[in-house]
C-alpha positions, 0 to 999 in steps of 0.5 A: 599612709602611716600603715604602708610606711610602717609595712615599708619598713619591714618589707624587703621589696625596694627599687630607686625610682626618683629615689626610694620607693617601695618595689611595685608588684610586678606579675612574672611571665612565668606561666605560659598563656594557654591557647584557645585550643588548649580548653581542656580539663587538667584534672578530675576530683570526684567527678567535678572537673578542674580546666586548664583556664582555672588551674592557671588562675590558681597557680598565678594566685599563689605564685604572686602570694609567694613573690609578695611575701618573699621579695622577688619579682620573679620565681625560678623553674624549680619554684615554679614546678613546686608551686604547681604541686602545692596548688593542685595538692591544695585544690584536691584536699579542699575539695575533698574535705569540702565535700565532706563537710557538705554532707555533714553540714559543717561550715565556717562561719564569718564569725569563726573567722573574725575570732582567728582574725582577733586572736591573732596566733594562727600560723597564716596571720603571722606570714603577713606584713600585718605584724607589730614592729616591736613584737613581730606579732600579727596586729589585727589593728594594722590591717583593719586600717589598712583595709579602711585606707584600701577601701577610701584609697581613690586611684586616680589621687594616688601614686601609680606605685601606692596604688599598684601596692595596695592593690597587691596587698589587697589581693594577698590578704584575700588570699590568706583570708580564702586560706584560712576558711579553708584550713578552718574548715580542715581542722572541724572535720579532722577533729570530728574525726579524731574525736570519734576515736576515744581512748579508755583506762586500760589502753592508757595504763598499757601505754604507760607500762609499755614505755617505763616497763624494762627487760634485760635479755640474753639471746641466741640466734642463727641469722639466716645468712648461715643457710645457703640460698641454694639449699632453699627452692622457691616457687611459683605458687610461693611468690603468689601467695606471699603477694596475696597477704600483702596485696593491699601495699602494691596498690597504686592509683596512677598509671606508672611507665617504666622507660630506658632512654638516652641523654646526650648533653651537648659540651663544648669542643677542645676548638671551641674553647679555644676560640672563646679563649682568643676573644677573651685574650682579644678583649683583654687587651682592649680593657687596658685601654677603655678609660670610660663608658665600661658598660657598653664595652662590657656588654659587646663582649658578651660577658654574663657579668654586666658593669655598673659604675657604682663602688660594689662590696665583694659579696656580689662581685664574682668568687674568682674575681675577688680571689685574684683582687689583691693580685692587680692595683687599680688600672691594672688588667688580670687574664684571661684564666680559667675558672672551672667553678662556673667553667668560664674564661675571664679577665678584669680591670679594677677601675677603683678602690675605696672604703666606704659606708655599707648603710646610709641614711638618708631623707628627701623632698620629691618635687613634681611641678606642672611641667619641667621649668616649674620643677626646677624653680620650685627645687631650687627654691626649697633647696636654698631654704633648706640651706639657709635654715630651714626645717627639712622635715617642715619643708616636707610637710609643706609639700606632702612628704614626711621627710622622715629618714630612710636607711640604704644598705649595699643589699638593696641595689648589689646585684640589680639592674641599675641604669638612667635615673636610677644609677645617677640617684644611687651615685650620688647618694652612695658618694654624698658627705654626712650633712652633705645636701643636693638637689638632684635632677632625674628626669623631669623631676627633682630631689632635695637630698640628704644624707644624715648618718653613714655607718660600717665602712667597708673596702669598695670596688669598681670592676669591670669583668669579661667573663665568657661562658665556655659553650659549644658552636653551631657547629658542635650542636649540629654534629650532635644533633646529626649523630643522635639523630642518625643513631636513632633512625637506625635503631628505632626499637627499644631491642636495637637502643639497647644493644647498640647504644654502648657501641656508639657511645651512648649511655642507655640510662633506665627508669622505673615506674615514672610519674605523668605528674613529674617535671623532667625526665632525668633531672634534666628541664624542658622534657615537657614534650617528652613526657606528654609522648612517654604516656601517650606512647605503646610498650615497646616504642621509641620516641623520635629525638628531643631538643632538652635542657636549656638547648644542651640536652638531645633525649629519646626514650622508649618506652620498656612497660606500663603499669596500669592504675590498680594492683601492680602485677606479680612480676613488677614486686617479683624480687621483694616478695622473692627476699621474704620468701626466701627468708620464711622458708630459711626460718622453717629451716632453722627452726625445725632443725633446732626442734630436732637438736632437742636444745632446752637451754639458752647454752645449748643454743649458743653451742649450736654451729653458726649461732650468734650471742648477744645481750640487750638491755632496757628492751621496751615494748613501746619501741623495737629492739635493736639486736647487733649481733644480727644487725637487725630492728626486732619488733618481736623481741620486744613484744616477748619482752613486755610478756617473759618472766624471768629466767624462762627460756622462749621458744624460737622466734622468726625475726627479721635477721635470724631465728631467735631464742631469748632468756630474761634476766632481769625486769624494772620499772623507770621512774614515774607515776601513771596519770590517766589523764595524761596518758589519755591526752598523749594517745588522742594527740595521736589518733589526731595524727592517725585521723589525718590520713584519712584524705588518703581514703578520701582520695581514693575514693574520689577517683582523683585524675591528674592530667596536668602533665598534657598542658602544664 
C-alpha cells in the first residue's frame, strides 16, 4: 500500500466517502453503445480493415487513459471529438510503419523496452504517476512494486475503491507500455530513413556560407500593381497550362463537398423572458422566507446553480453573484437582475459569512465492525482512548490504517456534487478546531476524526442562488420549427434556398470543400445526422430539416458540388491559378518593356515611370529577403545575393511583387568558423524532420479509407 499512498499523494483524483478516499475510476458514458446492426468497417488501411466494435474499444481505451491522467471523470464533446481523431490518426500511422517494419524485419524487442523502462527519460514514462516526489522523474523502482503488489493484490481481501484503482492503474500502465512498442518501433524506421539520407563536405560548407555570407542591395522595381488587369488577357489554355505545372498540389485523397445551408438558432422570445422574469421575481420573494433546507428550495426552482450548505470561497461561486456580495448583509435578498454574461436572471440570499481556513489537515480512524452496534461500541472505544491519551497513529495501526495526515483544500470539493455522507463529513471537518477530535457517524459506519493544523484563511460564503436561464417555450421552438419547416417544403431545391432565403429571413451560409471526417457543420453539435446525409446525397439536393445544437439549432443543407477523391478539377482552383497567371504574363509585360527602354544603369531604372526604390541590407541566401517597397517575401533576391558581385548591375528578375533589377554594394561575412562536423550534424537533424514525411507517401499509397463519419 506504501506505492498507492505516495501516487495518492500526488494525484488529483479525490472523493469523501467515509472521509478521504482516492477517487475510483469511473467509465464515462460518453461513447454510445453500437447496435447489433451497426457491425460495420469505420475504415480501411491497406486493405485491412478496421470495425466499428473495435475502433470503439480503442477510443474507450484511450478516453479512460486520459480521464486517469488528468483527474476527470468525464470528457466534454470537444474532448470526446479530439480523442477520436488521435485514435484513428494513431491507428493508421501504426500500422502503416507496422507494415513496413514487416518487410523489412524490424521489431522491438523486450529488451529494447526494458532498457526505456530503465533509463527512465522517455516523454511517456514521465506522464505516469510512477514518478519521485522530491524529483518529479519517473522511478522505475515505484512501478516494479506496483506491479508486484497488483499481481499479489487478492480482490475479494481489498477495499472495493483499491481494487478498482489498481485495476485502473494496471490498465493505464499497459496501455503507456503498447505505446511505447509502438512509438520504439516508429523511431527505428524513421532513422533507417534518415540515415539513408547523408550529407558530404561541400553541402555542409555551402550550408555554412549560406547562413554567415552578407549582402547589401539597392534595387528597383515596377510592382505589378502598376500594370492594369485589363490590359492583360487570359486564356482558357493559359489557366490549364499553369495548373498542368502545379498539378501535383491540387491533389487530394478524400472526397470534398461543397454545401450552402441554413442555421436557424431558436432564442428566446421578448414573452418568454418576460415569463421567466415573474418566477424569478416569484422566487425571490420566497427566498427571504426560507430559514432551511435551501437545497430543496433551490432545486424547485430550477436554478442551474444547485445549494450546498457548506461555507464556499468566491472562486466557485457564480462572477455576477460575487459582484453584487458586498451589496446585501447576511439574510439579505439581491434580485432579480439580468446578467448578459451567461444570459440568465437572478436572485440570491447570502445565508452566512465567515473566515475560515482554505487548507486543512487532518487524519482518521475508519471503524467497520460486523454489524452496526458493534461499530458503535468499537468507535466509541477507541474515541475515549484517543481522549484519554493515546497514541493516534498507534491506535491506527492496531486496526489497519496508518493514521497518517492528509491535507483538504477548498478544491477538492468546491464545485462537486456533494450530499448524505459526504456533506456531514465535509461539515464537520471544515467546522472542526485545531486538536479538536470527533467521532463521526456515516452510515453504518464510524470515523475517529481530527483536524491537526488549518492554514490561509479566507472569507467564506453560504449563498443560496436562483439563477434562471433565459430560454425559449414550447411555443417558440414550435413556430420555429413550423416556419423552417414551411420554408423548406416550398423551396426544396438548392436554386429556390438560394433566391428566396433572404426574403424570408434566413441567412443562406456557404461552405467549402467539407470534410466526411469533420464533427459539425457550421461549429454547431449534434449535425452528426446531417453529415451522414451531406455525403450520401446528390449535387443539387436539399436535405429535409434537422433538429441541431443542443435542441437550439433547426439546419438544412443542399448539397452545391462534389469534389471527388484525386485531382481537383480546373474550375475548383480556377481563381488562384487565374492570380498567377495574371502575374507571369504582368511580368512579361515589364520586362520587355524595360528590354525596349535600353536601361543600363540601377538610376535608369529608378528613373522609370512607376518604379519603386529601395535598399536591403544583410540579405542571406539561407532565408528570403524581405523587400518593403513592394511589401513582398523575395526568395529570389536572395538566391542573386549569394552569386553578385559587387557593383554589377542583375538583370530583371520575375518576384513575387514586381519586377526587380538589383545592384550589390556591399558583401561580408558574420562572425564564425566553419566546423564540418557540426554542420553535418545540423543538416542530418534536418533530413530526420524531412524523412518524417514519409507516412505521407506511405498513406497514400495505403489507400486509407475513412468511414467513421456513418457510425461515429
Amino acid at each position: 500500500m506504501a506505492t498507492l499512498q505516495k501516487i495518492r499523494s500526488k494525484g488529483a483524483l479525490l472523493v469523501i466517502v467515509i472521509g478521504l478516499a482516492l477517487f475510483a475510476f469511473i467509465a464515462g458514458d460518453a461513447w454510445k453503445v453500437l447496435q447489433p446492426h451497426r457491425s460495420q468497417d469505420i475504415g480501411v488501411v491497406a486493405g485491412e480493415k478496421l470495425t466499428a466494435q473495435d475502433y470503439q474499444a480503442l477510443v474507450e481505451e484511450y478516453s479512460e487513459v486520459v480521464k486517469f491522467s488528468s483527474g476527470l471523470s468525464s470528457l466534454t464533446e470537444e474532448q470526446t471529438n479530439s480523442i477520436k481523431d488521435q485514435v484513428w490518426q494513431a491507428y493508421v500511422n501504426n500500422k502503416l510503419i507496422e507494415n513496413e517494419a514487416k518487410k523489412l524485419g524490424l521489431v522491438v524487442s523486450d529488451a529494447e523496452i526494458e532498457a526505456i523502462i530503465d533509463a527512465g527519460s522517455h516523454a511517456l514514462l514521465q506522464q505516469t504517476p510512477f514518478r519521485n516526489p522530491q524529483t518529479g522523474a519517473f522511478d522505475k523502482d515505484m512501478l516494479k512494486k506496483f506491479l508486484v503488489d497488483y499481481a499479489k493484490m487478492s480482490k475479494s481481501a481489498s477495499s472495493s475503491q483499491y481494487t478498482e484503482y489498481y485495476n485502473t492503474l494496471y490498465k493505464y500502465w499497459s496501455f503507456i507500455e503498447k505505446t511505447l512498442i509502438q512509438t520504439r518501433l516508429q523511431e527505428k524506421y524513421q532513422a533507417l530513413i534518415a540515415k539513408s539520407i547523408l550529407s558530404n563536405p561541400i553541402e555542409a560548407e555551402n550550408s555554412f556560407n549560406a547562413r554567415v555570407d552578407q549582402t547589401d542591395l539597392l534595387l528597383a522595381a515596377i510592382p505589378y500593381n502598376t500594370v492594369a488587369d485589363s490590359t492583360v488577357a487570359v486564356r482558357q489554355s493559359d489557366i490549364r497550362a499553369a495548373y498542368d505545372k502545379k498539378k501535383e498540389q491540387y491533389r487530394q485523397f478524400v472526397e470534398t463537398r461543397d454545401i450552402k445551408y441554413i442555421d436557424v438558432q431558436v432564442t428566446a422570445s421578448q414573452a418568454d423572458r418576460d415569463a421567466i422574469e415573474q418566477e424569478v421575481t416569484e422566487y425571490t420573494g420566497q427566498l427571504a422566507d426560507v430559514n432551511d433546507d435551501y437545497a430543496t428550495f433551490i432545486r424547485s426552482t430550477g436554478s442551474t446553480y444547485p445549494y450546498t450548505d457548506l461555507f464556499y470561497t468566491t472562486k466557485t461561486l457564480p462572477s455576477d453573484v460575487v459582484a453584487r456580495l458586498d451589496s446585501v448583509a447576511v439574510d439579505g435578498v439581491y434580485g432579480p437582475y439580468y446578467n448578459a454574461a451567461d444570459n440568465t436572471i437572478n436572485s440570491f440570499k447570502k445565508l452566512a459569512a465567515a473566515t475560515m481556513a482554505d487548507s486543512i489537515e487532518f487524519r482518521q480512524i475508519q471503524v467497520v465492525a460486523e454489524d452496526v452496534s458493534a461499530t458503535m461500541l468499537l468507535a466509541d472505544s477507541i474515541y475515549n482512548a484517543i481522549k484519554e491519551g493515546a497514541d493516534f497513529a498507534e491506535v491506527a495501526k492496531k486496526y489497519g490504517q496508518t493514521g497518517e495526515t492528509n491535507w483538504l483544500v477548498s478544491a477538492n470539493y468546491e464545485g462537486a456534487q456533494i450530499d448524505g455522507d459526504n456533506l456531514k463529513y465535509l461539515s464537520t471537518l471544515t467546522t472542526m478546531a485545531p486538536k479538536e477530535l470527533v467521532n463521526l457517524t456515516l452510515g453504518q459506519a464510524g470515523v475517529i476524526l481530527q483536524v491537526t493544523d488549518k492554514r490561509d484563511m479566507q472569507p467564506k460564503y453560504k449563498v443560496a442562488v436562483v439563477k434562471r436561464p433565459v430560454e425559449f417555450s414550447k411555443e417558440t421552438y414550435s413556430k420555429a420549427y413550423n416556419d423552417f419547416s414551411q420554408f423548406i417544403a416550398t423551396n426544396n431545391t438548392l436554386e429556390k434556398m438560394a433566391a428566396n432565403a433572404e426574403d424570408a429571413g434566413y441567412k443562406l451560409l456557404d461552405r467549402k470543400e467539407l470534410y466526411s471526417s469533420e464533427h459539425n457543420i457550421g461549429g454547431v453539435a449534434g449535425t452528426k445526422e446531417l453529415l451522414r446525409w451531406i455525403f450520401a446525397a446528390k449535387t443539387g439536393e436539399v436535405s429535409g430539416l434537422y433538429e441541431c445544437g443542443e435542441s437550439d439549432h433547426l439546419m438544412a443543407a443542399g448539397v452545391g458540388g462534389i469534389t471527388h477523391e484525386g485531382y481537383r478539377p480546373v474550375e475548383s482552383v480556377k481563381d488562384e491559378l487565374f492570380a498567377e497567371v495574371v502575374r507571369d504574363k504582368k511580368a512579361e509585360k515589364i520586362m520587355a518593356d524595360l528590354q525596349a527602354a535600353g536601361a543600363t544603369t540601377l538610376d535608369a531604372y529608378q528613373a522609370m515611370e512607376g518604379a519603386v526604390s529601395d535598399s536591403i541590407k544583410h540579405v542571406t541566401f539561407a532565408a528570403p529577403a524581405y523587400v518593403s517597397a513592394l511589401r513582398s517575401s523575395e526568395p529570389a533576391v536572395s538566391a542573386y545575393a549569394s552569386i553578385a558581385q559587387a557593383g554589377e548591375l542583375s538583370a530583371p528578375i520575375k518576384g513575387n511583387g514586381g519586377v526587380i533589377v538589383l545592384q550589390p554594394y556591399n558583401a561580408e561575412k558574420l562572425d564564425g568558423t566553419f566546423d564540418a562536423d557540426t554542420e553535418k550534424s545540423t543538416l542530418e537533424a534536418t533530413y530526420i524532420r524531412m524523412a518524417g514525411q514519409f507516412i505521407n507517401d506511405l498513406f497514400i499509397s495505403a489507400k486509407v479509407k475513412d468511414k467513421r463519419y456513418l457510425y461515429f
